[in-house]
C-alpha positions, 0 to 999 in steps of 0.5 A: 477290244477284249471280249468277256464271256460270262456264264448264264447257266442257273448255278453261274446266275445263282451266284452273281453272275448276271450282276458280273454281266451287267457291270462289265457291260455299265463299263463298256466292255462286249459281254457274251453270256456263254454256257458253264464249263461246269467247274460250279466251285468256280463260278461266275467264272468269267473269260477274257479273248481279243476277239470272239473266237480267240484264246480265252483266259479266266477268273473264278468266283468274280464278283459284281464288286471286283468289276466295280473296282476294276477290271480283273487283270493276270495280277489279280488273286483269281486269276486262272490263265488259259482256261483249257489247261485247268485240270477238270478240263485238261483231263478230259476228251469232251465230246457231247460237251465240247461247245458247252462253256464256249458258244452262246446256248442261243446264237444260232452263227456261234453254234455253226462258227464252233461246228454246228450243223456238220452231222446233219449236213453230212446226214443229208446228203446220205439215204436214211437207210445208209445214216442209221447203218453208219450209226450201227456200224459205228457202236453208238450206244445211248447214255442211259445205264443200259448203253441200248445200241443206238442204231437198233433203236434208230432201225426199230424207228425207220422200219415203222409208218411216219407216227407222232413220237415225243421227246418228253423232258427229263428231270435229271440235272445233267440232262437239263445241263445239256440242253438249257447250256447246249440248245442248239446242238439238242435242236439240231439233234430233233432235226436230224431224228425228224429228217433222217427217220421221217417222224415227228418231235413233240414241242414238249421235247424242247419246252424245258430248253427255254434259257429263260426258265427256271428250275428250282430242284436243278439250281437246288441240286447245283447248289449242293455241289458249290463247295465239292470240287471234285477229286480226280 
């Protein structure tokens, strides 16, 4: 049986695509509510795999109506093909993003079945010490305009007394993109800071990750960018 993968990140929801959910599921088919490839002009962009974790091929700007009438095939005027190979895609090498679009924001076995976890594990088995040596050795910088040196930041942290620290809730659009789209791989982020340099995340740092939560300026600010596909 196919599996249909439709987004439930704020745009795809402010477009219809939890009408799309709901009449895929009214016909029977599996329905997987996944994160948006962030192709917002696209959506509710909807993926059809024989299996979960199978090649996936796509429709864009499905409606609950197209279902209604029937389910979208390769015939169809919408129809994309192999998702991967759209150019915003193709162009890029995702890194932070590379599960976002694919996994279930809130399945915790897809987020492991995509490579979840990995760092941690691997983190685990090293002293905290020789983590943040790797993490300076490595160059990682933050994502921030300044690019401050990640492993300055995390010795900073190690070389103090174990202190309540709080990863406070950012407004900025892309920063809720990740989370609310990538929840899992922000948690695991807490618990490798928590693990490996002995300090504490505030539940604050994860409030504005709940799937359920409404952001009226974020869908704002993605609605503003429907109509601009970007120029590459």
């Amino acid at each position: 049986m196919s599996v249909w993968f439709v987004p439930r990140d704020a745009a795809a929801r402010s477009l219809g695509a939890d009408a799309v959910a709901s009449a895929l599921e009214a016909r029977g088919e599996t329905v997987i509510r996944n994160g948006s490839r962030g192709m917002l002009w696209m959506e509710p962009l909807i993926e059809r795999a024989d299996d979960r974790h199978g090649p996936r091929v796509g429709w864009s700007n499905v409606t609950e109506g197209q279902i209604d009438a029937g389910l979208p095939d390769e015939q169809s005027d919408n129809f994309m093909g192999a998702v991967e190979e759209v150019d915003y895609l193709a162009k890029q090498n995702r890194w932070i993003y590379e599960r976002v679009g694919i996994t279930d924001p809130v399945d915790p076995e897809d987020f492991v079945a995509h490579g979840g976890l990995t760092g941690l594990k691997n983190a685990l088995a090293m002293s905290g010490g020789d983590v943040v040596q790797s993490v300076t050795d490595s160059g990682l910088r933050g994502r921030g305009g300044a690019g401050f040196p990640a492993g300055i930041k995390w010795r900073t942290v190690a070389d103090q007394p174990p202190a309540p620290h709080a990863g406070e809730s950012q407004s900025a659009p892309a920063h809720k993109y990740i989370c609310v789209n990538a929840v899992k791989f922000f948690i695991s982020g807490m618990m490798f800071s928590t693990t490996i340099l002995a300090s504490m995340v505030s539940r604050s740092a994860i409030e504005d990750c709940r799937i359920d939560k409404r952001y009226p300026k974020y869908e704002s600010s993605k609605m503003s960018m429907m109509q601009k596909k970007p120029k590459f």
